[in-house]
C-alpha positions in Angstrom: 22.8 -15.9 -2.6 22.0 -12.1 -2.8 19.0 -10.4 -3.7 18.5 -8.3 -6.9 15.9 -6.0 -8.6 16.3 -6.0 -11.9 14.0 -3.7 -14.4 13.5 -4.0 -18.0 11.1 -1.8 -20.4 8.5 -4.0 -22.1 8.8 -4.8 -25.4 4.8 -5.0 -25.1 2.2 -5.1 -23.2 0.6 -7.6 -24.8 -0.3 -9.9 -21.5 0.5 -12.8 -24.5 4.1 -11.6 -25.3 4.7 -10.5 -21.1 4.4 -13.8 -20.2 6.8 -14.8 -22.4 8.9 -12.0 -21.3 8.7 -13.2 -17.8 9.6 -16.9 -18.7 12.9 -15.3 -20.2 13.9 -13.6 -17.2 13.1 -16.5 -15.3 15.2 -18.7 -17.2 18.4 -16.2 -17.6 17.5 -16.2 -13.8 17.8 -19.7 -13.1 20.8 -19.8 -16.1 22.7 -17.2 -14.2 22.6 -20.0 -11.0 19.8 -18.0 -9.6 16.5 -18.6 -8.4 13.0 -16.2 -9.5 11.4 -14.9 -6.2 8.8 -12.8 -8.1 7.8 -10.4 -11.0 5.7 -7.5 -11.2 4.7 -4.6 -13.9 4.6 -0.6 -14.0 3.5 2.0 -16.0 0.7 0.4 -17.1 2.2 -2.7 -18.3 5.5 -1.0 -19.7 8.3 -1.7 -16.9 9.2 -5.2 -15.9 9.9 -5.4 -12.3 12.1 -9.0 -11.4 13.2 -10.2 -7.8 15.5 -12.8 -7.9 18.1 -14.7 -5.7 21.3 -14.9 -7.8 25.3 -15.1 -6.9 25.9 -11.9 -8.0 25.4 -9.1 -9.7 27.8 -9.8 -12.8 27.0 -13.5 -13.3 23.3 -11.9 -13.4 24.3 -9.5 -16.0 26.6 -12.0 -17.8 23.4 -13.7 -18.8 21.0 -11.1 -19.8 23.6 -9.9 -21.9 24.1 -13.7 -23.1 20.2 -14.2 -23.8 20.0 -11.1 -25.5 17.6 -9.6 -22.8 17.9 -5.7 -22.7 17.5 -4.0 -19.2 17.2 -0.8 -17.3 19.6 -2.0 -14.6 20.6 -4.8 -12.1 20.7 -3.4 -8.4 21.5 -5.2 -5.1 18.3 -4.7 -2.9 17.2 -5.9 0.9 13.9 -7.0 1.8 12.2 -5.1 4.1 8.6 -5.9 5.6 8.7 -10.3 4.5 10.3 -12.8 3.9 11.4 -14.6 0.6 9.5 -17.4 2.0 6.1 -15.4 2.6 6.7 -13.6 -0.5 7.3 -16.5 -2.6 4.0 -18.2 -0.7 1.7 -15.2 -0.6 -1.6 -15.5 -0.6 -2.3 -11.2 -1.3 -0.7 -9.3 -4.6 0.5 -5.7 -4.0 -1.3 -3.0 -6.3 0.8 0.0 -5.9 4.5 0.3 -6.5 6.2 3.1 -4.8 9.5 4.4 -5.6 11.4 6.9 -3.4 14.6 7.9 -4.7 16.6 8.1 -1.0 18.6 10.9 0.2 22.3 10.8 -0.8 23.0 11.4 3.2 20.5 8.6 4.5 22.5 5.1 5.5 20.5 1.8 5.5 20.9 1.6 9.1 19.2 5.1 9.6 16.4 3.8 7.0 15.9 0.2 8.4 15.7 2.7 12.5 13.1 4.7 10.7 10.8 1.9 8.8 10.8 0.1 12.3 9.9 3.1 13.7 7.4 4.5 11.7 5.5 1.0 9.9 2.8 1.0 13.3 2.1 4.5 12.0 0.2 2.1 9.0 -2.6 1.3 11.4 -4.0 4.6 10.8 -4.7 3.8 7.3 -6.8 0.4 7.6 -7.6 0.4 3.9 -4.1 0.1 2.8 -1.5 -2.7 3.5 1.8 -2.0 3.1 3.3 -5.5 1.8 7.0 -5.2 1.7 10.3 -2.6 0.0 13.1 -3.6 -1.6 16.0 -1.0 -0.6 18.5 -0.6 -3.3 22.1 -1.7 -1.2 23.9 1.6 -2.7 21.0 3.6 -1.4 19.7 5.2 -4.6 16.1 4.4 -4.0 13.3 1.6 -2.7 10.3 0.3 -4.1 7.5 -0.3 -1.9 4.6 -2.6 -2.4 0.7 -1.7 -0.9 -2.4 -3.0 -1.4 -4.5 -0.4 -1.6 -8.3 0.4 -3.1 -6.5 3.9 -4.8 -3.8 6.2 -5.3 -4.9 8.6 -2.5 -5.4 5.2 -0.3 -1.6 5.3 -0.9 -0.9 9.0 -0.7 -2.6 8.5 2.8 -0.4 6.1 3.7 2.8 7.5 2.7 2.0 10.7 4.7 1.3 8.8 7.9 4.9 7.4 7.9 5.9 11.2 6.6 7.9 9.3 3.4 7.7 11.0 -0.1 6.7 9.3 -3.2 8.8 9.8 -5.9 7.0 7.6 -8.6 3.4 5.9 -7.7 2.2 3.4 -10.1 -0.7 0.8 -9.6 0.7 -2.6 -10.5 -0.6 -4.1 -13.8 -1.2 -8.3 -13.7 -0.7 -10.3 -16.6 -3.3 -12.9 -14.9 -5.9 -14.4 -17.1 -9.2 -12.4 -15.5 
């Protein structure tokens, strides 16, 4: 199975009404033959943010569209950084998402060169763990996942590896606290 991002504007943020949100995309998920591999939220609470293993784009769609669900878009997207396994067994949560809308002339083997490349450059920013990105197949942008104590923790780190930020938001949880 292949790997998709999938976002969807909140209806809510209402942690109540999210985490029924987040059941329904799990279960067009799993309806669409897929499997969840994790969920996250942006813009303070307002953008859903779904990983999941499914067999393809379309059957993915197919069922959103079936359930009703509305969404920004469904993109094929790579790992970078883990694995499904350690992300779907992690024991630290990312509290930045970074988006970085890619050059129309970068390829993904020129990106995956440069992330090996450049990911030691990290080290120099102890504070900040970068966790994992999810590069878009069709190369129209990847979201990156830090744990980091603040935004310029992450504006450091992003300048170490010399990568813009086109969007930085912290990562809202719909945990109990």
């Amino acid at each position: 199975m292949d790997l998709y991002l999938t976002e969807k504007t909140a209806d809510s943020t209402d942690k109540n009404k999210l985490k029924v949100a987040v059941e329904d995309l799990a279960n067009v998920i799993t309806s669409a033959g897929g499997e969840p591999v994790e969920f996250f939220f942006g813009e303070g609470l307002k953008t859903i943010y779904s990983i999941s293993e499914a067999p393809s784009k379309v059957a993915l769609e197919a069922a959103l569209i079936k359930a009703e669900i509305a969404y920004k878009e469904v993109a094929a997207v790579r790992i970078v950084g883990a694995t499904i396994e350690e992300v779907r067994s992690r024991s630290q949560e990312a509290n930045y998402l970074v988006e970085w809308d890619l050059p129309a002339d970068l390829s993904m083997e020129t990106y995956l060169e440069r992330k090996k490349e450049k990911s030691p450059l990290y080290e120099n920013v102890p504070e900040t763990t970068f966790m994992r990105t999810y590069v878009r197949e069709d190369m129209q942008k990847c979201v990156c996942l830090y744990d980091a104590p603040d935004d310029e923790a992450v504006i450091r780190a992003r300048d170490v590896v010399d990568t813009p930020i086109d969007r930085m938001t912290s990562i809202g949880s719909i945990a109990n606290d």
